[in-house]
Each structure stands twice: as C-alpha cells, then as structure tokens.
C-alpha positions in Angstrom: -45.1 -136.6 -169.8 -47.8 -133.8 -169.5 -50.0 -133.7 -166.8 -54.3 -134.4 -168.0 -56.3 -131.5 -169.5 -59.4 -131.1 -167.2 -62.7 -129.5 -168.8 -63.1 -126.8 -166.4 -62.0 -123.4 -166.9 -61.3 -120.9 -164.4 -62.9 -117.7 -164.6 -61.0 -114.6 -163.6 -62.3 -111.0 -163.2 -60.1 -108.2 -163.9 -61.0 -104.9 -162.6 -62.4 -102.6 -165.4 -61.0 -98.9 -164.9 -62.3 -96.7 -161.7 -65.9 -96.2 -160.5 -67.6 -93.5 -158.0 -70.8 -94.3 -155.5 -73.1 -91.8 -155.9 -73.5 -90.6 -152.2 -76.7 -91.3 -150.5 -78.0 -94.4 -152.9 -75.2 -96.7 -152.8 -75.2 -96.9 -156.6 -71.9 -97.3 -158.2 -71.0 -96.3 -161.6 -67.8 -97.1 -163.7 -66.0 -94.2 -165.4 -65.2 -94.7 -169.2 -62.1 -95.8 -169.9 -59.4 -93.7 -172.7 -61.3 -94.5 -176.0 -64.5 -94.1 -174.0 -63.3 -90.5 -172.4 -61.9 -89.3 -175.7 -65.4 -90.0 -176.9 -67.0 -87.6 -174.3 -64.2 -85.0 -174.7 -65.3 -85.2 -178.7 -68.9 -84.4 -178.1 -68.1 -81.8 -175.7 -65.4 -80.5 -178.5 -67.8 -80.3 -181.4 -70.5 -78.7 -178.5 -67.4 -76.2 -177.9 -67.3 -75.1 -181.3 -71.2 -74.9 -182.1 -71.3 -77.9 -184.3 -74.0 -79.6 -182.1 -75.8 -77.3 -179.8 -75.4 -77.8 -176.1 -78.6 -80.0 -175.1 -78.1 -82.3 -178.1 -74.1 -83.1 -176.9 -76.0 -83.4 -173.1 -78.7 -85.9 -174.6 -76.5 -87.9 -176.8 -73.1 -88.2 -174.2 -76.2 -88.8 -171.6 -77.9 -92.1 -173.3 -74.4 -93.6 -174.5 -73.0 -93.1 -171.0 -76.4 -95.1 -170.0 -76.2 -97.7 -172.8 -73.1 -98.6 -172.2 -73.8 -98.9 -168.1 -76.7 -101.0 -168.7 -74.8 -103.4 -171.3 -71.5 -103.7 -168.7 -74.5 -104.5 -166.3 -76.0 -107.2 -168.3 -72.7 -108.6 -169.6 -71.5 -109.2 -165.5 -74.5 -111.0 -164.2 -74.4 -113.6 -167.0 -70.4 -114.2 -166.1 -72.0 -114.0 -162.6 -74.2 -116.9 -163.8 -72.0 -119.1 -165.6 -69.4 -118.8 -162.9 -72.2 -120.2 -160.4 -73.0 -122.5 -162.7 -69.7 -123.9 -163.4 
C-alpha cells in the first residue's frame, strides 16, 4: 500500500550562483551566471572590435544587468509570499 498524497508542497530554494555586497550600503547583487557572463563578454567583444562604440556596450550591458536584477527581485518576494502563505 502507498502511503496518502497530501496537498501541500514544499518549497525549496536553491542558491542561484555567487553575489557581492557592495561595501558601505549593505546592498547585495547576484553575479550572472555562464549564459548570462558569455552575454557580457559578447557586448564587450563586439565593443573590442568597434562594432558598437564603447558607451552604447556600457548603456546596454548596464540596463540588462539592471532588468534582470530587478526581475530576480520581483520573482523572490512572490515565492517569499506564497511560501508565507502556504
């Protein structure tokens, strides 16, 4: 015989590559992981060899690395939430 199915489902969290605190405001930001590094080391490739000039490379690496900081943000506090609410 198998033991009951119960309705509740545990929640885990996995640890998501390495972050650094930025000295002197506590804040902590995530480093990208591989595809998310080979990403940067693109834009500063293409910068490297005058495709894109260098402010462009800074301004677009700049707003993806703080899209995708704010998203990873957003995405945590609603597991916060449904974990709390669970």
């Amino acid at each position: 015989m198998s033991a009951p199915r119960t309705s509740q489902k545990k929640i885990t969290r996995v640890p998501h590559g390495r972050s650094v605190t930025v000295p002197f405001t506590s804040t902590e930001i995530k480093l990208p992981d591989g595809a998310g590094l080979a990403w940067y080391a693109g834009i500063g490739a293409m910068a490297a060899a005058e495709v894109v000039e260098w402010p462009v490379a800074l301004l677009v690496a700049g707003t993806h690395f703080i899209e995708n900081n704010a998203r990873n943000r957003d995405i945590q506090e609603l597991a916060d939430g449904i974990s709390a609410g669970a």
